[in-house]
MARMIFI-593427 format. One record per residue: x, y, z of N, C-alpha, C in turn; residue in three letters. Coordinates in steps of 0.2 Angstrom, whole numbers, plus 2048, in hexadecimal, padded with zeros to 3 digits. Example, Ala and Ser with C-alpha at 12.3 -4.5 7.8 and 13.67 -1.06 7.14 Angstrom:
<pts>
8427E482783E7EA8278427F0827ala 8407F58238447FB824840800827ser 
</pts>
This chain:
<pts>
8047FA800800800800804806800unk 80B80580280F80B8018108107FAunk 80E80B7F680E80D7EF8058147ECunk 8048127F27FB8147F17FF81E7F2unk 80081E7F98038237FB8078297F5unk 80C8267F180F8297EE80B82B7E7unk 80A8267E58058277DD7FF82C7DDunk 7FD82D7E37F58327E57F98377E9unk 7FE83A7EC80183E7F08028447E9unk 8058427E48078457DE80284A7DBunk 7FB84C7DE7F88507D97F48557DEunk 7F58527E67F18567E77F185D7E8unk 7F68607E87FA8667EA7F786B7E3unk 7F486A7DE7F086F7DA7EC8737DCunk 7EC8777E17E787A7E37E58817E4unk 7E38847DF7E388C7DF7E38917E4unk 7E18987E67E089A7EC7D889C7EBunk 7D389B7F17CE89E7F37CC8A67F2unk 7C88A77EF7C78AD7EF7C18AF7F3unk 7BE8B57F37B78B77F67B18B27F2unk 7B38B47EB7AE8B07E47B28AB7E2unk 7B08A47E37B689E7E07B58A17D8unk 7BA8A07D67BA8A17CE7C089A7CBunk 7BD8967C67BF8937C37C68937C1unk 7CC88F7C47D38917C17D48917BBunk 7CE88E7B57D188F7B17CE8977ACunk 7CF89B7B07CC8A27AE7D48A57AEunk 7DA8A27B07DF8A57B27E28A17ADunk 7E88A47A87EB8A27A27F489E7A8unk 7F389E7AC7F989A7AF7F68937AFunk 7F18947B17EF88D7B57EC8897AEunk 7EA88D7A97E988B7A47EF8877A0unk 7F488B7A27FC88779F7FB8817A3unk 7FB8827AA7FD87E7B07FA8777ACunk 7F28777AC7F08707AB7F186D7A5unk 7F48727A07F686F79A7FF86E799unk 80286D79F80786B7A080F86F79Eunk 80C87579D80E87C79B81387D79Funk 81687B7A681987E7A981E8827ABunk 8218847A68268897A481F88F7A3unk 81A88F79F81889579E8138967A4unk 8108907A780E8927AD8118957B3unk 8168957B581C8967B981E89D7B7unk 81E8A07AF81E8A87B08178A97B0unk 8148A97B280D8AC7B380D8AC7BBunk 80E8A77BD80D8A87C48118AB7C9unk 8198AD7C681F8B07C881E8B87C7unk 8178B97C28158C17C08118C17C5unk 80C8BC7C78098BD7CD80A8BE7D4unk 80F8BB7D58158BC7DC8188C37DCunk 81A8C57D781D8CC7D48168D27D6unk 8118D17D480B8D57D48088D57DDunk 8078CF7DD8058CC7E680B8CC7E9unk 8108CF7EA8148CE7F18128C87F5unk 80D8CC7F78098C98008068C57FFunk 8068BF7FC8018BB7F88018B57F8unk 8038B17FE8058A97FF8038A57FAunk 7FE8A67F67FC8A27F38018A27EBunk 8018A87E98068A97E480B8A77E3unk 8118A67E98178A27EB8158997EBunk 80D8997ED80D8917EC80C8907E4unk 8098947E380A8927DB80F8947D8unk 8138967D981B8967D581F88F7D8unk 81D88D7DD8208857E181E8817DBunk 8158817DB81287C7D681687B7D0unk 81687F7CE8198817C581E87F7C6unk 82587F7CA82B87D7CC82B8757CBunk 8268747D182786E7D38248687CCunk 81F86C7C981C8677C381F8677BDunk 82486B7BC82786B7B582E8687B7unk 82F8677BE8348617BE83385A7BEunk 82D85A7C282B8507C082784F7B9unk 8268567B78248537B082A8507ABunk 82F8567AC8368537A983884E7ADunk 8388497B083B8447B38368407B5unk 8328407B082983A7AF8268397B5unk 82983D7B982183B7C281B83E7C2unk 8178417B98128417BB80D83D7B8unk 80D8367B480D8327B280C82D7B6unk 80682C7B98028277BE80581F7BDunk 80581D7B880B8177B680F8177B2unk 8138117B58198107AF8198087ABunk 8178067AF8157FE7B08117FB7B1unk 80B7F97B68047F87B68027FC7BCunk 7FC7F97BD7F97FC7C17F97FD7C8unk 7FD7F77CB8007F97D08097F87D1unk 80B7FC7CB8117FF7CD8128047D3unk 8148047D98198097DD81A80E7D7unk 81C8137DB81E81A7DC8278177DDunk 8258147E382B8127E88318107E1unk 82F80D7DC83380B7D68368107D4unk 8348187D483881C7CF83F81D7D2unk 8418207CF84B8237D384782A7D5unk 84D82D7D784B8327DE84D8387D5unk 84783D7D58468427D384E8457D1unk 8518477CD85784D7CC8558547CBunk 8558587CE85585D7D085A8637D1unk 85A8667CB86186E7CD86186E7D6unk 8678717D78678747DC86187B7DDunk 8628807D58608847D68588857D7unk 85587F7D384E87E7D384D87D7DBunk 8518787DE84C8777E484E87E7E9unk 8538817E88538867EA84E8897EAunk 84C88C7E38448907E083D88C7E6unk 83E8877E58398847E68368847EEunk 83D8837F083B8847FB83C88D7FCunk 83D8917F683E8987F983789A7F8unk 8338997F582C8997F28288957F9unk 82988F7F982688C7FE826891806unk 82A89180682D89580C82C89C80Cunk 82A8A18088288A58098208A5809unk 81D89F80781689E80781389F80Dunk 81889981081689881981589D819unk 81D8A081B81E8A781F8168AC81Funk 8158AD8198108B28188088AE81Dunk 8088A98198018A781D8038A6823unk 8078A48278078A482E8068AB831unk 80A8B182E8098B682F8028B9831unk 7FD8B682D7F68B882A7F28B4831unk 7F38AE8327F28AA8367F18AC83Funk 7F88B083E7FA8B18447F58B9843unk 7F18BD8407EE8C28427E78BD843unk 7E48BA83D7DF8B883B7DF8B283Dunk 7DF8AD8417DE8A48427DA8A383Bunk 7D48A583C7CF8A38377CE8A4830unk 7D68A782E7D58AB8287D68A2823unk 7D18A18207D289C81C7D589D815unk 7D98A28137DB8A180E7E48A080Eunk 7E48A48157E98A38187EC89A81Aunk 7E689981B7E688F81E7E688B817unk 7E388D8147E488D80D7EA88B809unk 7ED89180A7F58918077F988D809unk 7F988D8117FD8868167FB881814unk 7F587E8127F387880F7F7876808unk 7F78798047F98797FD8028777FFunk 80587D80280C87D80580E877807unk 80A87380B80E86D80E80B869806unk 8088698078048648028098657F9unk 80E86A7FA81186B7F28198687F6unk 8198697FD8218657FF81F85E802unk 81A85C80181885380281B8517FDunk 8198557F781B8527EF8218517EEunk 8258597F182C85A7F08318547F3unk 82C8547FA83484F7FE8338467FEunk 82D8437FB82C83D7F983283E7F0unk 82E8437EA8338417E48398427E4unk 83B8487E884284B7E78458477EDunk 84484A7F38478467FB84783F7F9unk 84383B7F983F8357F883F833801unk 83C83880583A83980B83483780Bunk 83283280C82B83080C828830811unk 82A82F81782683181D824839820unk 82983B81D82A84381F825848818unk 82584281381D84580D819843811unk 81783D81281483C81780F84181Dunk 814843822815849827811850823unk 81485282081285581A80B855817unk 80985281580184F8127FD84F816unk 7FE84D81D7FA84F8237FA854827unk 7FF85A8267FE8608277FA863823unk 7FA86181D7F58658177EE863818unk 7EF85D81B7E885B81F7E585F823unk 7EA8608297E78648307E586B82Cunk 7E786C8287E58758267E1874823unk 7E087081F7D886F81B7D286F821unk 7D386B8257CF86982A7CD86E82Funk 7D187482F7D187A8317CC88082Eunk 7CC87C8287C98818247C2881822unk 7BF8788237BA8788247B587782Bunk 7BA87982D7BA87C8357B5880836unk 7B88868307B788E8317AF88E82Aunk 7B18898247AE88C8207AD88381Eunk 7A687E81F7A487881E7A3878816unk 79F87E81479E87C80E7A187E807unk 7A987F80B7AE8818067B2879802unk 7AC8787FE7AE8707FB7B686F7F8unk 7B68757F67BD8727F37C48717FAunk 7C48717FF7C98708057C6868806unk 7C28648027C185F8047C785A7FDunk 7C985E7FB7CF8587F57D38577FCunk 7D885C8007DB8588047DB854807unk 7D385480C7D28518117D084A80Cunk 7CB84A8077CA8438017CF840801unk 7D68427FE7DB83F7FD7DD83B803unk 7DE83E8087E283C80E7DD837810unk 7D98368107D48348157D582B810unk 7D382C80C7D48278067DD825805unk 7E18278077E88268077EA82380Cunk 7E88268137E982281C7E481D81Dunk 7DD81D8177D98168187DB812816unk 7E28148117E480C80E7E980A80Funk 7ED80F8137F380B8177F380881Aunk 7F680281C7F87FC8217F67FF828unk 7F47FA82F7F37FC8347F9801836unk 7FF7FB8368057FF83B806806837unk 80680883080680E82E801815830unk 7FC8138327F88178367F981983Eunk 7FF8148417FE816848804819847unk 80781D84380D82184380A828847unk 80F82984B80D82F84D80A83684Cunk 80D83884680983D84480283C83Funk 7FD8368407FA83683C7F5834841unk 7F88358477F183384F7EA83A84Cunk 7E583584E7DF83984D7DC837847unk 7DF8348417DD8348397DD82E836unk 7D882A8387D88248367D7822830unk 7D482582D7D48268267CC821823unk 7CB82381E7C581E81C7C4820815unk 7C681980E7C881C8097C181B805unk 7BC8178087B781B8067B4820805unk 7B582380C7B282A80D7B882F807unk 7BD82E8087C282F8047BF8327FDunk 7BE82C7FA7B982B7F47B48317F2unk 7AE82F7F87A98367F77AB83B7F8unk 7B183F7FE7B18457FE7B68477F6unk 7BB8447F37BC8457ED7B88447E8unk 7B48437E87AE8437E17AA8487E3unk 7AA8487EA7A58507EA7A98557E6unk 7B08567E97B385D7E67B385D7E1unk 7B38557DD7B58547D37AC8577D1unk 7A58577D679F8587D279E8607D5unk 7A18627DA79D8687DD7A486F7DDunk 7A986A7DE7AE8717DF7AF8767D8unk 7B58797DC7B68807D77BD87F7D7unk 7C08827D87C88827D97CB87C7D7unk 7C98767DC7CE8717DB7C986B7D8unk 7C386E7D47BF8677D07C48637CBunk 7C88657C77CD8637C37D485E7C5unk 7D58607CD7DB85D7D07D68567D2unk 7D08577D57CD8517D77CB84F7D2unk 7C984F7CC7C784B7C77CE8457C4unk 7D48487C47D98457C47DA8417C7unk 7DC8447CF7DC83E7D37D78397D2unk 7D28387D17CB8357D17CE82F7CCunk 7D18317C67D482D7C07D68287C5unk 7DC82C7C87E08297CA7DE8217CEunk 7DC8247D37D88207DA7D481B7D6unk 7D081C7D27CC8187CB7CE8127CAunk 7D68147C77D980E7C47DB80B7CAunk 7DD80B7CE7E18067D67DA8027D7unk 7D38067D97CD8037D97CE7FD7D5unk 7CF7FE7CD7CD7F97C87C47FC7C5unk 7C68027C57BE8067C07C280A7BDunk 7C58067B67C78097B27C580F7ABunk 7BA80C7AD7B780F7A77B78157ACunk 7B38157B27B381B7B67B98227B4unk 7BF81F7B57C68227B47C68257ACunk 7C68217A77C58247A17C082979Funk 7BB8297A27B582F7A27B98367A5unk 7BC8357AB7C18397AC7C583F7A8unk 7CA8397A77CE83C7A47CD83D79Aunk 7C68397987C683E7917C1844791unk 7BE8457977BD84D79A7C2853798unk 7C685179E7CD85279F7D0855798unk 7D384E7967D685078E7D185678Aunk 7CD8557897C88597877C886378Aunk 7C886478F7CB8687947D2869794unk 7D68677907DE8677907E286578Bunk 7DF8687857E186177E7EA86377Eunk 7EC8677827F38697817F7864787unk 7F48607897F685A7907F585478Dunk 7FC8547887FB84C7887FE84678Eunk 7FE8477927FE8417967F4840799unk 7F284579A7EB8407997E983E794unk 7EC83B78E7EB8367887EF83278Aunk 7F583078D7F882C78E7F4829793unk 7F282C7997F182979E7E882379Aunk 7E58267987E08217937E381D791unk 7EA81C78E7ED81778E7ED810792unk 7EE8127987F080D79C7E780B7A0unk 7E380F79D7DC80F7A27D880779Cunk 7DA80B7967D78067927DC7FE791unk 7DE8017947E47F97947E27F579Cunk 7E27FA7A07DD7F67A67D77F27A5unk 7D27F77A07CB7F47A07CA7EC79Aunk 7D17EB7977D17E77947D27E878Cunk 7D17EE78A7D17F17847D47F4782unk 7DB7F077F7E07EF77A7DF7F4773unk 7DC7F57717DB7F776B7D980076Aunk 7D47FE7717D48087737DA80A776unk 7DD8077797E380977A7E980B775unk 7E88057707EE80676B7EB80D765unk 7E380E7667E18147627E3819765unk 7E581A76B7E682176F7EE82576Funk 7F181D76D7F781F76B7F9820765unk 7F681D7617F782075A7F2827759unk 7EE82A75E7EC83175C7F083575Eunk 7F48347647F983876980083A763unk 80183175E80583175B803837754unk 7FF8377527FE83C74D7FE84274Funk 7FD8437567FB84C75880384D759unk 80884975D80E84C75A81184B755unk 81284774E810848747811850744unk 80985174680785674780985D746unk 80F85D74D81186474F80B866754unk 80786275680186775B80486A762unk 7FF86C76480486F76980186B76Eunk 80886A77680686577880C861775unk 80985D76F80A85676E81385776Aunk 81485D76781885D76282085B765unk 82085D76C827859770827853773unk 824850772823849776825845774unk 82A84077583183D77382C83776Eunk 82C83576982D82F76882C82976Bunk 83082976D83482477282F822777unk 82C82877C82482678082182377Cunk 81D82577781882177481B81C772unk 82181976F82381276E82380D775unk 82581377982680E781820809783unk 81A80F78381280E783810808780unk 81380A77B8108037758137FC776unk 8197FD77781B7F777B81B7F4780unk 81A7F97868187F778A80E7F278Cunk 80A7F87868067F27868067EC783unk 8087EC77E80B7E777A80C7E1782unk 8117E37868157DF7898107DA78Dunk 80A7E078F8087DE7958027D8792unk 8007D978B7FB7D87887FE7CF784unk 8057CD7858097C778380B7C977Dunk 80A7CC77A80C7D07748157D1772unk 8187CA7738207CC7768237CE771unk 8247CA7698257CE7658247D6762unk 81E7D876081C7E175F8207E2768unk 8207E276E8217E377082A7E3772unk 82D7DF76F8357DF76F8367E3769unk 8327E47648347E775F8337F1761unk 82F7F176582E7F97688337F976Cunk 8367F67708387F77778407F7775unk 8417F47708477F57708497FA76Bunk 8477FF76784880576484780A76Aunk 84280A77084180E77584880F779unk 84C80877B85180777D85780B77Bunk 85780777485D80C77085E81376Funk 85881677185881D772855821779unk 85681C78085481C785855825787unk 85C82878585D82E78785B832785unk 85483278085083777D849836784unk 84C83378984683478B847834794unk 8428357998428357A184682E7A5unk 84A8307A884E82B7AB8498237ACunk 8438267B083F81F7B183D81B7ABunk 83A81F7A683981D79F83D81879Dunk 84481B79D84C81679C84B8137A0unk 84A8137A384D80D7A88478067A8unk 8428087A683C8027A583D7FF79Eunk 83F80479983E8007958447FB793unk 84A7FE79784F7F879684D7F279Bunk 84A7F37A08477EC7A48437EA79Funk 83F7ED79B8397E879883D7E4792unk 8447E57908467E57898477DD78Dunk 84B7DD79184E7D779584A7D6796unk 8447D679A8407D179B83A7CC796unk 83B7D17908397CE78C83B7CA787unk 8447C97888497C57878487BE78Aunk 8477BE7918477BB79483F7B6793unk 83A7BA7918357B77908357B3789unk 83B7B378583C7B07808417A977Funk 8437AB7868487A57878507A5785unk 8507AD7838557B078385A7B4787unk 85C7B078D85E7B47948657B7792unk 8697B67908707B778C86D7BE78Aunk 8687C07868677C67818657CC78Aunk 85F7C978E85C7C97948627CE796unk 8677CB79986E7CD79C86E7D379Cunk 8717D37938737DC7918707DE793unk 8697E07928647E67958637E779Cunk 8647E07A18647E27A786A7E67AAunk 86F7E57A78767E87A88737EF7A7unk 8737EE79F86F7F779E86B7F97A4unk 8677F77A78627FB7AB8677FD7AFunk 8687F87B48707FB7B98747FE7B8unk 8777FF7B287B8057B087980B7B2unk 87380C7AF86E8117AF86D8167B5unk 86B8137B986A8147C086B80F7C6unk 87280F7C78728077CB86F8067D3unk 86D80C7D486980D7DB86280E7DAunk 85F80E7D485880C7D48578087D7unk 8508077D884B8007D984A7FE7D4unk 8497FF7CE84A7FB7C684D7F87C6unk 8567FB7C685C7F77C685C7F07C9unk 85C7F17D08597EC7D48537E67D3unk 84F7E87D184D7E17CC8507E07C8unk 8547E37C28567E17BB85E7DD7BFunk 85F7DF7C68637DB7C98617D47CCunk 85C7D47CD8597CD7CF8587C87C9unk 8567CA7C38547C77BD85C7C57BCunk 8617C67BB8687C67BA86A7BD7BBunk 8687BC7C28687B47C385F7B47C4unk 85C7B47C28547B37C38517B47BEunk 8547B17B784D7B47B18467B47B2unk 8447BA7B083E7BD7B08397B87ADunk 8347B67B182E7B17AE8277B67B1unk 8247B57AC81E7BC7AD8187B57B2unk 8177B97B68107B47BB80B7B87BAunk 8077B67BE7FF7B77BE7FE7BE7C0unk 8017BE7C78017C57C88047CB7C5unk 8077CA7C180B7CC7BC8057D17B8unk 8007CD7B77FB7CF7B27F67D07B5unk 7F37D57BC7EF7D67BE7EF7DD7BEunk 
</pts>
């Protein structure tokens, strides 16, 4: 269940600032960028808004946002899977990150507190101010699980973003959209193992991932602010469920709302590969394929190499071993057109798909590969078990 934590931890942190009149974020050309995966243009939009707002905690969290999302975009942590559906998080390598960016990133965050605690300390009940601290922990849960790979202290973290939600509907119950964080959490500590719950800072929150459930789906039918973050996560939560049509309806919403985000076409890929349906999936990739063709926007940077990966990875999953050796290994050969974790999966698939052939000799090379690559991953580390262990695919394997 560790792996629940991480893969749902990832989105929650999009959340706008409260006004008097909620106004849809997407009235604002940032956040417009933001969900169309824009980050570099969202990021000076928000950075004019810090400029403009000084005193603005909310401003600085949205410069954190834009920071923090155009780095896991570039290093594929925004990309719900890599391998099936219950892949770990726990799997990826630890984020690379400039000094200078994280820099950017904790002086932003840091100055956010600063302000709303100020705000706090005249007003307890200022909820925009509780607001802001919500978002704030809830943007360094994300930081110090990808980049730290501190997971107890993201952890810590996600339950501060809790207590301030909780705070807020303290002051204001019918403020639906402060129910994404408690949704999440609630649904996140109702699915972790016993002993994980009697951690110390998580006394009081027993979690209930049902309830979890409904207060997310309230925010994705009634909220304002954050209906789009909870629709997302709802995808997300969907496929671990195993209601992959529910999750589809989602994100071709979604898409539809954000034709310049192609990872919600990706992500159908993997929804319709869940619900058994091979061929929607391989359509979705050949549309993805023609929109970068194309030059559209969005689509016209997007390596090659991912859509080959996709395709051979369903291929793989589907027993498809040849189309799938035959994708997998042009992906490999030009593994550094693309995100470390990307490389690193698909030289384990190459081998493993060696091995499924009965070719453990060819197997070899690719495993080496992997470890080369990264030899402190968790990847490596299986592609080092297969070494003396050739890869035989079981039942689990295909669930």
């Amino acid at each position: 269940m560790r792996c629940l934590l991480v893969s749902l931890a990832l989105s929650f942190a999009a959340l706008a600032s409260p006004e008097a009149k909620l106004s849809d974020p997407l009235n604002d050309p940032g956040w417009q960028h933001f969900y169309n995966n824009e980050f570099s243009e969202a990021l000076a939009s928000f950075e004019e808004e810090a400029r403009t707002h000084p005193d603005d905690p909310d401003a600085y969290n949205h410069v954190a946002q834009a920071i923090l999302y155009r780095e896991m975009l570039r290093n594929g942590a925004l990309e719900s899977q890599l391998v099936t559906g219950t892949n770990p998080f726990l799997r990826r390598v630890k984020m690379a990150v400039p000094p200078e960016v994280r820099s950017s990133f904790n002086a932003a965050i840091d100055k956010s507190i600063e302000l709303a605690n100020g705000r706090i300390r005249h007003d307890p009940k200022d909820v925009r101010a509780l607001y802001a601290l919500s978002v704030s922990h809830g943007l360094r849960a994300n930081y110090l699980f990808l980049v730290e790979k501190a997971w107890t202290d993201a952890l810590r973290d996600a339950t501060a973003s809790r207590k301030y939600s909780n705070r807020i509907l303290a002051v204001d119950p019918q403020f639906v959209d402060a129910y994404l964080v408690q949704g999440l959490h609630d649904y996140i500590v109702g699915s972790l193992p016993f002993y994980m719950r009697m951690l110390g800072f998580l006394s009081g929150f027993h979690g209930d991932a049902a309830q979890g459930l409904r207060e997310l789906e309230n925010v994705a039918q009634n909220g304002v602010l954050n209906k789009y973050d909870a629709r997302i996560l709802l995808a997300a939560i969907y496929r671990r469920e195993r209601r992959p049509r529910e999750a589809l309806a989602l994100l071709k919403d979604a898409a539809e709302r954000f034709p310049r985000n192609y990872l919600l076409r990706l992500e159908q890929v993997q929804m319709y590969s869940d619900a058994g349906d091979k061929a929607s999936a391989l359509r979705i990739l050949d549309e993805v394929e023609r929109l970068r063709a194309a030059g559209s926007a969005g689509f016209k940077d997007l390596p090659p190499e991912k859509i080959k990966y996709l395709r051979g990875n369903l291929f793989f999953w589907y027993g498809d071993l040849e189309p799938a050796l035959e994708e997998l290994k042009q992906v490999a050969a030009r593994s550094d057109q693309l995100d470390l974790n990307t490389a690193l999966l698909a030289w384990l698939r190459v081998g493993q798909l060696y091995d499924l052939r009965g070719d453990h000799a060819q197997a070899l090379e690719a495993y080496r590969k992997t470890m080369k690559i990264a030899p402190e991953s968790p990847v490596a580390e299986e592609a080092k078990h297969y070494i003396s262990s050739p890869y035989h695919r079981k039942q689990r394997d295909l669930s």
